[in-house]
N, C-alpha and C positions, 0 to 999 in steps of 0.2 A: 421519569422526567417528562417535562411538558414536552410538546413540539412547540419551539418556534419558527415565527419567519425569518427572523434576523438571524443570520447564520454566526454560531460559536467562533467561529476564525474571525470573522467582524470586531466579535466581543472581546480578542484577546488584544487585535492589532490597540483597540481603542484603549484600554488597560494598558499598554505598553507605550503608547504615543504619551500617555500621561504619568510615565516613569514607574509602573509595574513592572519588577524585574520577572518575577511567576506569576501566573493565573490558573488557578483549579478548574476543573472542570463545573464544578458547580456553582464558582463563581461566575463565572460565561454563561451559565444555564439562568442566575439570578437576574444578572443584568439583563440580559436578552429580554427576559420575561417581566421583566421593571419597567424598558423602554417601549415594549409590547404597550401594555396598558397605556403609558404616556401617548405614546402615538394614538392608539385607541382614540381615549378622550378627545387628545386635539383635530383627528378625521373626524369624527362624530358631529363635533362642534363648526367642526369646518365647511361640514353637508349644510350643516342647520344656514350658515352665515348664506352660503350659495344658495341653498334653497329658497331664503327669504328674499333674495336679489334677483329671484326669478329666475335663477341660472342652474345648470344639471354639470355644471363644469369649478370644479374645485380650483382658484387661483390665488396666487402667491400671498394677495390680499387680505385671502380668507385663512390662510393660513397663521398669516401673521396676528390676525384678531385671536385666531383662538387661542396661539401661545401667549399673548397678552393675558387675555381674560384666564388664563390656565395661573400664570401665575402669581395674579392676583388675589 
């Protein structure tokens, strides 16, 4: 299994807050690594948004563009 950052206990509480009565451990290991990449894409794009505005400081703003543009 990969390492993630998102820690598995994260992954099970969110599973469960959304009426998963069990979570596998590989399920926690999938999602972790699904939400990875998502994040991924949306910093990457989010650097870009900052970058372009002159700024080395990632904000709410920019964030919000790139989930936009993400799920577009």
């Amino acid at each position: 299994m990969a390492r993630t950052i998102i820690s598995l206990s994260s992954m099970e509480k969110l599973l469960k807050k959304y009426g998963a009565p069990r979570v596998s451990e590989d399920a926690k290991q999938a999602l972790s690594e699904a939400l990875e990449e998502v994040g991924k894409k949306i910093g990457e794009k989010s650097l870009s948004f900052a970058n372009h505005s002159g700024r080395k400081t990632i904000k709410a703003k920019d964030i919000k563009l790139a989930v936009k543009e993400f799920k577009e």
